[in-house]
VMD Tcl script that builds the backbone (N, CA, C; Angstrom):
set m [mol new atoms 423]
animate dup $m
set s [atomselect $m all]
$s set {name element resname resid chain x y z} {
  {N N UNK 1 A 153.030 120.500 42.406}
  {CA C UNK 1 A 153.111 119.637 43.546}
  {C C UNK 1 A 151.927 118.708 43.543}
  {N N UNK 2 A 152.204 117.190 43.785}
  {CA C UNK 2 A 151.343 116.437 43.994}
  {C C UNK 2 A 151.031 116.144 44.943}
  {N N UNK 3 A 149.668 116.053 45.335}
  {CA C UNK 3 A 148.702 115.858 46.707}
  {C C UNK 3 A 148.191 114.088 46.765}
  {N N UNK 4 A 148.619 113.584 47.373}
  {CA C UNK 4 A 147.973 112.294 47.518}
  {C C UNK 4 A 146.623 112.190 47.441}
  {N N UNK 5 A 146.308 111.204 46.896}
  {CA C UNK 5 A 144.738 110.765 46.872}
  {C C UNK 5 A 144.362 109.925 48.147}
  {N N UNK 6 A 143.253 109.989 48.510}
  {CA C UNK 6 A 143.020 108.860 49.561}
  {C C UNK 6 A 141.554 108.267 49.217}
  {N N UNK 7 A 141.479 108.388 48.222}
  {CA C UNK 7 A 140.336 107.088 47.132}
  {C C UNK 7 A 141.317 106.095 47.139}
  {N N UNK 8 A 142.621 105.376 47.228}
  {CA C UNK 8 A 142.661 103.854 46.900}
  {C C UNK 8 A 142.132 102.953 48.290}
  {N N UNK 9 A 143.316 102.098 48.099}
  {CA C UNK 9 A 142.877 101.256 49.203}
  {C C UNK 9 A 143.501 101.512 50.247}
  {N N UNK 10 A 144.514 102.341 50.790}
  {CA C UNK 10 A 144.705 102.958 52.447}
  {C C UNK 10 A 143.555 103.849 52.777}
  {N N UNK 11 A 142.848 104.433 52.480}
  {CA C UNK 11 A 141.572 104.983 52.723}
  {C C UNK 11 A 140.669 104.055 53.548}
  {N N UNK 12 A 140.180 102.692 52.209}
  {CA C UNK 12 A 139.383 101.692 53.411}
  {C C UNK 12 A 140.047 100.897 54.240}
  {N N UNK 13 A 141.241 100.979 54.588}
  {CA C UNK 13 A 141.740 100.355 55.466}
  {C C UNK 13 A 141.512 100.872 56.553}
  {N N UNK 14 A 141.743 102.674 56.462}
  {CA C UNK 14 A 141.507 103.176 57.393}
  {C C UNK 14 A 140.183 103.510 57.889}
  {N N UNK 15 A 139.166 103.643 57.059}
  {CA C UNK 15 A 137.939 103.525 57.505}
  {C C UNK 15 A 137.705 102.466 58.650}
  {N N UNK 16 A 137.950 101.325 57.969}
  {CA C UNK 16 A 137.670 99.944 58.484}
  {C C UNK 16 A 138.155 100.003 59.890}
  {N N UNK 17 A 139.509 100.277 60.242}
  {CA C UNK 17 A 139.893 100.814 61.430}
  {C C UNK 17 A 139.418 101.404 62.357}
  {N N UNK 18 A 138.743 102.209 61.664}
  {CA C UNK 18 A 137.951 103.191 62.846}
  {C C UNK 18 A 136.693 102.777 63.076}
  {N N UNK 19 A 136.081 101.978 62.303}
  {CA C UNK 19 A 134.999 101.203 62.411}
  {C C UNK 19 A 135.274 100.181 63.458}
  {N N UNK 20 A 136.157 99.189 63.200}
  {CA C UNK 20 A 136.754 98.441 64.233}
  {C C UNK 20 A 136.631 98.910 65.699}
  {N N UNK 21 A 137.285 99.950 65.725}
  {CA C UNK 21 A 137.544 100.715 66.920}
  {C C UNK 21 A 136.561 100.825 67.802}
  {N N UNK 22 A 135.723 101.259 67.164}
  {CA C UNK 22 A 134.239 102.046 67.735}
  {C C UNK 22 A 133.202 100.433 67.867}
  {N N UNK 23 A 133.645 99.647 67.069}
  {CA C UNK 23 A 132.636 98.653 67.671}
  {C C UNK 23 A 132.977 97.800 68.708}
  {N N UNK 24 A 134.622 98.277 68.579}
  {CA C UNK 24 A 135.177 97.553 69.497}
  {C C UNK 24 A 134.914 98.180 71.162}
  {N N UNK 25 A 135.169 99.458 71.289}
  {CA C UNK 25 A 134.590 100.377 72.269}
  {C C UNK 25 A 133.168 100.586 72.903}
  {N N UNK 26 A 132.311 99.837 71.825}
  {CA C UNK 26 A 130.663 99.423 72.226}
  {C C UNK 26 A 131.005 98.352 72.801}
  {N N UNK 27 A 131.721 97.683 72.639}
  {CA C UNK 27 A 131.024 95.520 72.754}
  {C C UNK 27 A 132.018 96.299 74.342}
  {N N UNK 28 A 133.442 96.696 74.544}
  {CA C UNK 28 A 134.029 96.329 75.527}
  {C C UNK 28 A 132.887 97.117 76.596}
  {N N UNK 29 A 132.021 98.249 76.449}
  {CA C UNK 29 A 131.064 99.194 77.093}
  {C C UNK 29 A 130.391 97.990 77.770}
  {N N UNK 30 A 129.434 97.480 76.350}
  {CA C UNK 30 A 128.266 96.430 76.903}
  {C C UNK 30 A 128.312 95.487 77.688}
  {N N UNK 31 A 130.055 95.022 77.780}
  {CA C UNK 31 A 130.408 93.492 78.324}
  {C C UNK 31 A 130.469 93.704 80.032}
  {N N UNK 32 A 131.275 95.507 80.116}
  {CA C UNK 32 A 131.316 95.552 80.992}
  {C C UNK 32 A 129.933 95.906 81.748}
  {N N UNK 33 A 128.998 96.561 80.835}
  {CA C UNK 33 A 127.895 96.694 81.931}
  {C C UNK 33 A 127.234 95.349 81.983}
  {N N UNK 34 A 127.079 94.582 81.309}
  {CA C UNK 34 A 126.652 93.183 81.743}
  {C C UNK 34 A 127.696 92.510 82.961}
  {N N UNK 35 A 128.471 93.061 83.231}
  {CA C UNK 35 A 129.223 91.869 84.052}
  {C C UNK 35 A 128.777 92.700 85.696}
  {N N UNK 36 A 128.755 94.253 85.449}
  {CA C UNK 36 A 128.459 94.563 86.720}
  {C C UNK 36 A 126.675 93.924 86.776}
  {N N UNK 37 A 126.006 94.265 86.252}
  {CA C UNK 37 A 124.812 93.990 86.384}
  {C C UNK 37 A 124.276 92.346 86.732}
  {N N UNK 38 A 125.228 91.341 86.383}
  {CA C UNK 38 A 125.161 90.136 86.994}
  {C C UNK 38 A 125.836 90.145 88.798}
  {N N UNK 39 A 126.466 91.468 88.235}
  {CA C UNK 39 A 127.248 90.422 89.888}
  {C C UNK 39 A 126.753 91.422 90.922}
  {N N UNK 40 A 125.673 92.378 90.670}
  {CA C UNK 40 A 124.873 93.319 91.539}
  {C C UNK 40 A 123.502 92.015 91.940}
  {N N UNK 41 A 123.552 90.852 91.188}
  {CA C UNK 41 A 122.397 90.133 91.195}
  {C C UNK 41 A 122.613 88.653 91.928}
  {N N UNK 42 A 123.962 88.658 92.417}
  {CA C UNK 42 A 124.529 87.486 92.739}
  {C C UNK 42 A 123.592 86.748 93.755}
  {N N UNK 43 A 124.146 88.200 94.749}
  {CA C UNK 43 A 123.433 87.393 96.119}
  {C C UNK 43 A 122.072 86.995 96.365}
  {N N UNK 44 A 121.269 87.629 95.268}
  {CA C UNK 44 A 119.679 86.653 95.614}
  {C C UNK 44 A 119.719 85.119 94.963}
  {N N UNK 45 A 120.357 85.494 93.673}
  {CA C UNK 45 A 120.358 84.367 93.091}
  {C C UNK 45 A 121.648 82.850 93.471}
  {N N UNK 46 A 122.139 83.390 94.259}
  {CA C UNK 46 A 122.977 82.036 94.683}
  {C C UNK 46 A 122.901 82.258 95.840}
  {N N UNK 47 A 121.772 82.527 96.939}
  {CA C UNK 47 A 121.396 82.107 98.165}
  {C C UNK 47 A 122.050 83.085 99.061}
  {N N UNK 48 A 122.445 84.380 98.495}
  {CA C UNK 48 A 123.334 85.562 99.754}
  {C C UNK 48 A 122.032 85.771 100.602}
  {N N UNK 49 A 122.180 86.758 101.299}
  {CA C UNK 49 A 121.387 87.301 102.009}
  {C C UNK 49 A 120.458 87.995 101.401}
  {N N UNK 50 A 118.600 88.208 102.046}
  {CA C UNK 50 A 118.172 88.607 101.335}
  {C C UNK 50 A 118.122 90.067 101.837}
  {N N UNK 51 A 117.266 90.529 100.597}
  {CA C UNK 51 A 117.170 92.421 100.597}
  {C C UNK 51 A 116.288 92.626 101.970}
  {N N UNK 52 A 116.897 94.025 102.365}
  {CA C UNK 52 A 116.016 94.322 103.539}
  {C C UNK 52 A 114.578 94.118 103.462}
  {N N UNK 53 A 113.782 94.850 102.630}
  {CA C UNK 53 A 112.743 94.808 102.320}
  {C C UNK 53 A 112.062 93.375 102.714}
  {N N UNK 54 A 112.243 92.401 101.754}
  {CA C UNK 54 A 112.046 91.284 102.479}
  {C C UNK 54 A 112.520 90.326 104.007}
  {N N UNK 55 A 113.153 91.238 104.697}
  {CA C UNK 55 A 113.167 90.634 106.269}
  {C C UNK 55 A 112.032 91.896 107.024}
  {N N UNK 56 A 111.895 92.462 106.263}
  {CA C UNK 56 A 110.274 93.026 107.679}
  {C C UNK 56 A 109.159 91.717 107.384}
  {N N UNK 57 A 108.692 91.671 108.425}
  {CA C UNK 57 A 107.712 90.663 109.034}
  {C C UNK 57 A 106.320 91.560 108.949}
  {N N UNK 58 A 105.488 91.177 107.604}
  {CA C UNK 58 A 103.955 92.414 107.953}
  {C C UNK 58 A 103.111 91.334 108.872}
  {N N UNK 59 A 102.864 92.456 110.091}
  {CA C UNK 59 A 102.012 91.969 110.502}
  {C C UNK 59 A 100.450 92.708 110.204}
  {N N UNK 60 A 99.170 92.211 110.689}
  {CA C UNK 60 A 97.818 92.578 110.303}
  {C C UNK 60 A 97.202 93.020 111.515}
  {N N UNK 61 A 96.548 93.875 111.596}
  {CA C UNK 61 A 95.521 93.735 112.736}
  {C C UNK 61 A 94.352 93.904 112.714}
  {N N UNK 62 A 93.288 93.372 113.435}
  {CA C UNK 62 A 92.177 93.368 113.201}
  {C C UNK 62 A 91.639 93.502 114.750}
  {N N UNK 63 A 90.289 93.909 114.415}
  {CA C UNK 63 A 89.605 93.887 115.516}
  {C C UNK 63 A 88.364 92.999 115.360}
  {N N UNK 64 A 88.411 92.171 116.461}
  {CA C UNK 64 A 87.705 90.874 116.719}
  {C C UNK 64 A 86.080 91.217 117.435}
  {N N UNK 65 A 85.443 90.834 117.025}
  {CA C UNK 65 A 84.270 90.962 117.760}
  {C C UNK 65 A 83.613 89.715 118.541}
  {N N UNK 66 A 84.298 89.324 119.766}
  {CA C UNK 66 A 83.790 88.079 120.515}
  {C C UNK 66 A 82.329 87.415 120.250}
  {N N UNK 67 A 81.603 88.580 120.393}
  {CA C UNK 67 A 79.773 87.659 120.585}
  {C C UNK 67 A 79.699 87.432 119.102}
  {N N UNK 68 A 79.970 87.849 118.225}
  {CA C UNK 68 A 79.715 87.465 116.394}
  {C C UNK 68 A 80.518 86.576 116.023}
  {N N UNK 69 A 82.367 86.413 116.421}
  {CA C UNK 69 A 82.861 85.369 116.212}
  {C C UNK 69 A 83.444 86.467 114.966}
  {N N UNK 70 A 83.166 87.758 114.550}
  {CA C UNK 70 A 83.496 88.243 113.078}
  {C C UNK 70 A 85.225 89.449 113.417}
  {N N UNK 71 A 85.320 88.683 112.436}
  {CA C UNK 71 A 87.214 89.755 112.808}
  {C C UNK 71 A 87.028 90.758 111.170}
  {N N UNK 72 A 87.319 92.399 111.616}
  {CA C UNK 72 A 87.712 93.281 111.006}
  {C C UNK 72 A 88.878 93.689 110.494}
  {N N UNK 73 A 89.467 93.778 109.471}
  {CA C UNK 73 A 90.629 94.060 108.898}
  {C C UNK 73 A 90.788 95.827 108.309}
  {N N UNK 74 A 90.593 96.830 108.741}
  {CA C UNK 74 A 89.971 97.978 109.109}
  {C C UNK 74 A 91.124 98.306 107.675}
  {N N UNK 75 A 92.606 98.246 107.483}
  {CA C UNK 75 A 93.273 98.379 106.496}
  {C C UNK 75 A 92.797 97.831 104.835}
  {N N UNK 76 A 92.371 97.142 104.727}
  {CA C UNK 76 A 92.315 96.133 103.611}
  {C C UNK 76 A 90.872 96.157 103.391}
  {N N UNK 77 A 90.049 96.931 104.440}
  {CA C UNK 77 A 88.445 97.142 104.536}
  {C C UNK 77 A 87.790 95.777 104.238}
  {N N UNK 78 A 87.869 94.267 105.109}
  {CA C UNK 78 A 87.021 92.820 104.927}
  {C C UNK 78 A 87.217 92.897 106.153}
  {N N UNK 79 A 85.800 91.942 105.979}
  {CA C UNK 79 A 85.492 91.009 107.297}
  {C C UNK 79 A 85.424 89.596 106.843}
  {N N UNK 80 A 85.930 88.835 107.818}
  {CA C UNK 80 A 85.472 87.619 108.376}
  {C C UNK 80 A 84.899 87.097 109.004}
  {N N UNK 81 A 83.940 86.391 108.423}
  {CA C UNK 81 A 83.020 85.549 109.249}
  {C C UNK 81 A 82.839 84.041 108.875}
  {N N UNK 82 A 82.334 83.199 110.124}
  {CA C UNK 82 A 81.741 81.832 109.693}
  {C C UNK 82 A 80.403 81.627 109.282}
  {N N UNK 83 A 80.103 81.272 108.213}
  {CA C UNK 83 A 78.868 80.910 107.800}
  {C C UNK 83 A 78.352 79.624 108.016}
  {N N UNK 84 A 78.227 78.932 108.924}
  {CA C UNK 84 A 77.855 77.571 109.102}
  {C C UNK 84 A 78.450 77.031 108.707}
  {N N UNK 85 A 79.773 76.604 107.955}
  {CA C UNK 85 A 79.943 75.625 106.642}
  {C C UNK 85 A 81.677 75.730 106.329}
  {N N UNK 86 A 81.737 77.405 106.523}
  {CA C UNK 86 A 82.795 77.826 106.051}
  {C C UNK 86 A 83.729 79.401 106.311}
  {N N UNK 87 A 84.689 79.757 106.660}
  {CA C UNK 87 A 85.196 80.812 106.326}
  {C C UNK 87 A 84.572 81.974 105.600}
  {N N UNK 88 A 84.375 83.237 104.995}
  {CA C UNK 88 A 83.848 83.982 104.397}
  {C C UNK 88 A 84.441 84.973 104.381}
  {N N UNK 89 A 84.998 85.887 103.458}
  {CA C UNK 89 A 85.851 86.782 103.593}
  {C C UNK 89 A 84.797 87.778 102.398}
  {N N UNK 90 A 84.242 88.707 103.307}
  {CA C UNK 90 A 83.727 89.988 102.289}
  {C C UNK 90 A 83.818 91.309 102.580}
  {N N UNK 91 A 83.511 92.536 101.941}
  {CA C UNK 91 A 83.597 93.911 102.260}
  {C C UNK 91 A 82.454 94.627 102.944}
  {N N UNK 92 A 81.810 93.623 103.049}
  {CA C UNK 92 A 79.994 93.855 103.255}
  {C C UNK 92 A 79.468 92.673 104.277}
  {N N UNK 93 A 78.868 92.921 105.510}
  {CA C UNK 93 A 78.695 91.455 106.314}
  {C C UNK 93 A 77.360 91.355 105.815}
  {N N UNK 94 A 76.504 90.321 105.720}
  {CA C UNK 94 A 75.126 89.815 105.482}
  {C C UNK 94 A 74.326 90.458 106.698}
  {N N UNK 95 A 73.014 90.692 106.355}
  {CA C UNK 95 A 72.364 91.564 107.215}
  {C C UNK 95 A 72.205 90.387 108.623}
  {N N UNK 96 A 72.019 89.303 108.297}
  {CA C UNK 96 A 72.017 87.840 109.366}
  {C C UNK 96 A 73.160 87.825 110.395}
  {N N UNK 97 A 73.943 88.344 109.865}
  {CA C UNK 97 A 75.487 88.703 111.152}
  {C C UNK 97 A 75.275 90.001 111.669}
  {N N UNK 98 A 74.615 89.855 112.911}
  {CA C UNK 98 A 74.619 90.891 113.898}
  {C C UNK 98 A 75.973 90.999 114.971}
  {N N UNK 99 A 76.291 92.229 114.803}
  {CA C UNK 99 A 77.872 92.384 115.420}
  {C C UNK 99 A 77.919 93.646 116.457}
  {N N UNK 100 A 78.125 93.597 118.119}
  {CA C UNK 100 A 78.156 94.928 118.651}
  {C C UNK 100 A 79.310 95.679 118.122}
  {N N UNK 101 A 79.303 96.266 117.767}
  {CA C UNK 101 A 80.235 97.353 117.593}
  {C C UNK 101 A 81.142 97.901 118.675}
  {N N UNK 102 A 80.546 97.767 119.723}
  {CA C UNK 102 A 81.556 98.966 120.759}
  {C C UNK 102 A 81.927 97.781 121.323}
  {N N UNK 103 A 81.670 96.428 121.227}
  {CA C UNK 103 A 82.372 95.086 121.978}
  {C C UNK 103 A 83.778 94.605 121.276}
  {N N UNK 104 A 84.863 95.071 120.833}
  {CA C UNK 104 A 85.755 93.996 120.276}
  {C C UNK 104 A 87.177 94.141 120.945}
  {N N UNK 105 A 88.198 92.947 120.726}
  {CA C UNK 105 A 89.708 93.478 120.885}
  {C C UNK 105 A 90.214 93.433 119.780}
  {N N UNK 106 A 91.171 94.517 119.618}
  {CA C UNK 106 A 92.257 94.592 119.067}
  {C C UNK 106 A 93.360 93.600 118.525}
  {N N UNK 107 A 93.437 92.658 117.580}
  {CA C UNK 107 A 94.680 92.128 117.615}
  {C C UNK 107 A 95.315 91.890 116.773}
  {N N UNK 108 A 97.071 91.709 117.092}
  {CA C UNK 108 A 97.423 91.590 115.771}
  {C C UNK 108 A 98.216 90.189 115.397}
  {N N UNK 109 A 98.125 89.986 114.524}
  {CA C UNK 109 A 98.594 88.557 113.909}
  {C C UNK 109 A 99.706 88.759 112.686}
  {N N UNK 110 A 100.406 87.230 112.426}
  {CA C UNK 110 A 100.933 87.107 111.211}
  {C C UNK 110 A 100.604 87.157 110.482}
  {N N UNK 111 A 98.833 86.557 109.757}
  {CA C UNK 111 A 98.610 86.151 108.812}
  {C C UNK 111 A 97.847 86.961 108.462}
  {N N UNK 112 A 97.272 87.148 107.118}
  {CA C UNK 112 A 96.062 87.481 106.393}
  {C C UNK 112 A 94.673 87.106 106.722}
  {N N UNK 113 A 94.771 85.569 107.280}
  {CA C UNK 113 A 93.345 84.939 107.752}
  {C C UNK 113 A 93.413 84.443 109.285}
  {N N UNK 114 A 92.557 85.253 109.731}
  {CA C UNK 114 A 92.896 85.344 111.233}
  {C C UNK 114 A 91.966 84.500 111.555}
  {N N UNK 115 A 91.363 84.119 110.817}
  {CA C UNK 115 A 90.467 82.504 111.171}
  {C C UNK 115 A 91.318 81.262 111.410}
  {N N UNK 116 A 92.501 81.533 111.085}
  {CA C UNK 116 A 93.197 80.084 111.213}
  {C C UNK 116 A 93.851 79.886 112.415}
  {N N UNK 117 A 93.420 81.019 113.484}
  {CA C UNK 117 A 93.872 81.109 114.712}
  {C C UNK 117 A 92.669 81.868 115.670}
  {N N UNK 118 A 91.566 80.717 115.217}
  {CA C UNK 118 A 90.279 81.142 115.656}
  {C C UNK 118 A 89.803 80.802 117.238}
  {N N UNK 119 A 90.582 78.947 117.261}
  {CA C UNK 119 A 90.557 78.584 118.497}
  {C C UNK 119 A 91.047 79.148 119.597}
  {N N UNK 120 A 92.067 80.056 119.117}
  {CA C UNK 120 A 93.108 80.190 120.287}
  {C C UNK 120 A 92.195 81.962 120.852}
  {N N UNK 121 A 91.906 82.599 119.680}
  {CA C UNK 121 A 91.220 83.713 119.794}
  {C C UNK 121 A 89.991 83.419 120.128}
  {N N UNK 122 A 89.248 82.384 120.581}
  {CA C UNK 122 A 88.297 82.882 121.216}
  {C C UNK 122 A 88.444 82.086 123.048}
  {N N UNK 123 A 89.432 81.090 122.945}
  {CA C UNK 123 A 90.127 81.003 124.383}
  {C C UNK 123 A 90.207 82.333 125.036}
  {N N UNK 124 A 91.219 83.346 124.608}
  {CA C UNK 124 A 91.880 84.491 124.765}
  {C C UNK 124 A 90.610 85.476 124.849}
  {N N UNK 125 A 89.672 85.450 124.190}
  {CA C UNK 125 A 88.176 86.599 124.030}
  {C C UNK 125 A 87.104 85.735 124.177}
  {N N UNK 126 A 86.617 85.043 125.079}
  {CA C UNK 126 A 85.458 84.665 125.255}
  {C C UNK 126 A 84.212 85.252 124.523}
  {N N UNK 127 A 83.154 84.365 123.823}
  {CA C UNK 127 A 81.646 85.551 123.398}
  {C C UNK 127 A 80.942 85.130 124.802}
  {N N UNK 128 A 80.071 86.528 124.709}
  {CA C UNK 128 A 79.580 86.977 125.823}
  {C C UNK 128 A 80.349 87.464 126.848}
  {N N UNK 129 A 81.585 87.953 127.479}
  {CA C UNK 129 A 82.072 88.596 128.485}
  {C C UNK 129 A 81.974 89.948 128.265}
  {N N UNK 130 A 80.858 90.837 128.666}
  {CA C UNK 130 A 81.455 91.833 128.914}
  {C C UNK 130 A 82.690 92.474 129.228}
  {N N UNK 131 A 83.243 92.205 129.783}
  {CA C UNK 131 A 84.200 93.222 130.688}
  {C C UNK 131 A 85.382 93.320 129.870}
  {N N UNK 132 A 85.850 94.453 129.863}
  {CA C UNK 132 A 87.250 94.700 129.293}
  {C C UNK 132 A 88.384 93.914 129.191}
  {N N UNK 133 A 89.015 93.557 127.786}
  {CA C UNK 133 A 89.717 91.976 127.990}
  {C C UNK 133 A 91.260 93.059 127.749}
  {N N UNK 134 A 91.908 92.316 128.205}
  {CA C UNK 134 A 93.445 93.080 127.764}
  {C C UNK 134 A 94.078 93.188 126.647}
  {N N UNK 135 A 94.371 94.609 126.208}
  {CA C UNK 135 A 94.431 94.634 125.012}
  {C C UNK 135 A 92.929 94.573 124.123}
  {N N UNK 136 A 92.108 94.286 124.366}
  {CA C UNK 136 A 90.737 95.332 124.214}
  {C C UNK 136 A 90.568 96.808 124.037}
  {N N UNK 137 A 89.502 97.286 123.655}
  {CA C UNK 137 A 89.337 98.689 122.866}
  {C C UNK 137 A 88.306 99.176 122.853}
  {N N UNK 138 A 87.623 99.870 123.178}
  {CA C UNK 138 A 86.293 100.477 122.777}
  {C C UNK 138 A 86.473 101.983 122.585}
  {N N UNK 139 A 85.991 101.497 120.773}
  {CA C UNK 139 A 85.718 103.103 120.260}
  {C C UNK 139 A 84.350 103.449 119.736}
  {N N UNK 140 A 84.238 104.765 119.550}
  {CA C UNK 140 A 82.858 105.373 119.110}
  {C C UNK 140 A 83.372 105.444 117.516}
  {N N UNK 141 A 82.557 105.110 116.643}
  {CA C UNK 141 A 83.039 105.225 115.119}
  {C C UNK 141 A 82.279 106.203 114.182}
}
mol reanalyze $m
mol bondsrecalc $m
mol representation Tube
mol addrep $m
């Protein structure tokens, strides 16, 4: 009895086939994970709505010290102060900025630089008033 060979050429046909197959079964894999992965990306990129994350609003707070004019950022550990000239943002105040400590309010803002809403904060906190302003604070540290 004779047994077929499968050394001619139906052998690589069939190889080739199954090769086919399997690359064909990768590309249709890859196409489809590329197509979900674009359209998981739609809505930032053609103006949908954005991610939660970006609709919280951070706000900052600091505590202001009226008679120095110097605002604390107690999170981010800087102060601000004016130096004659300019803005100053450091971790360390100059020994020349004398600041009461148990005098400040509390407040909180939009921004990072609470100097840019300096006028309105010292309308709102007078230097020199003693007396307890609203929304004011006095702690022992």
């Amino acid at each position: 009895m004779d047994i077929p060979s499968k050394t001619g050429t139906g052998a690589y046909r069939e190889k080739g086939a199954k090769l086919l197959a399997a690359f064909s079964l990768v590309a249709l894999g890859l196409a489809l994970l590329a197509g979900l992965g674009c359209q998981g990306m739609r809505g930032t990129e053609r103006g949908g709505p954005a991610p939660p994350a970006a609709a919280t609003h951070v706000k900052y707070r600091y505590r202001y010290y009226p008679d120095s004019a110097v605002y604390m950022d107690i999170s981010r550990k800087l102060f601000f102060y004016y130096n004659g000239e300019k803005w100053m943002t450091t971790t360390l105040l100059p020994a020349e900025v004398q600041v009461d400590w148990k005098n400040y309010a509390v407040i909180e803002m939009d921004t990072d630089k609470p100097y840019r809403h300096h006028a309105e904060t010292v309308r709102k906190y007078p230097p020199g008033q003693r007396k307890k302003h609203e929304g004011a604070k006095t702690e022992k540290e």
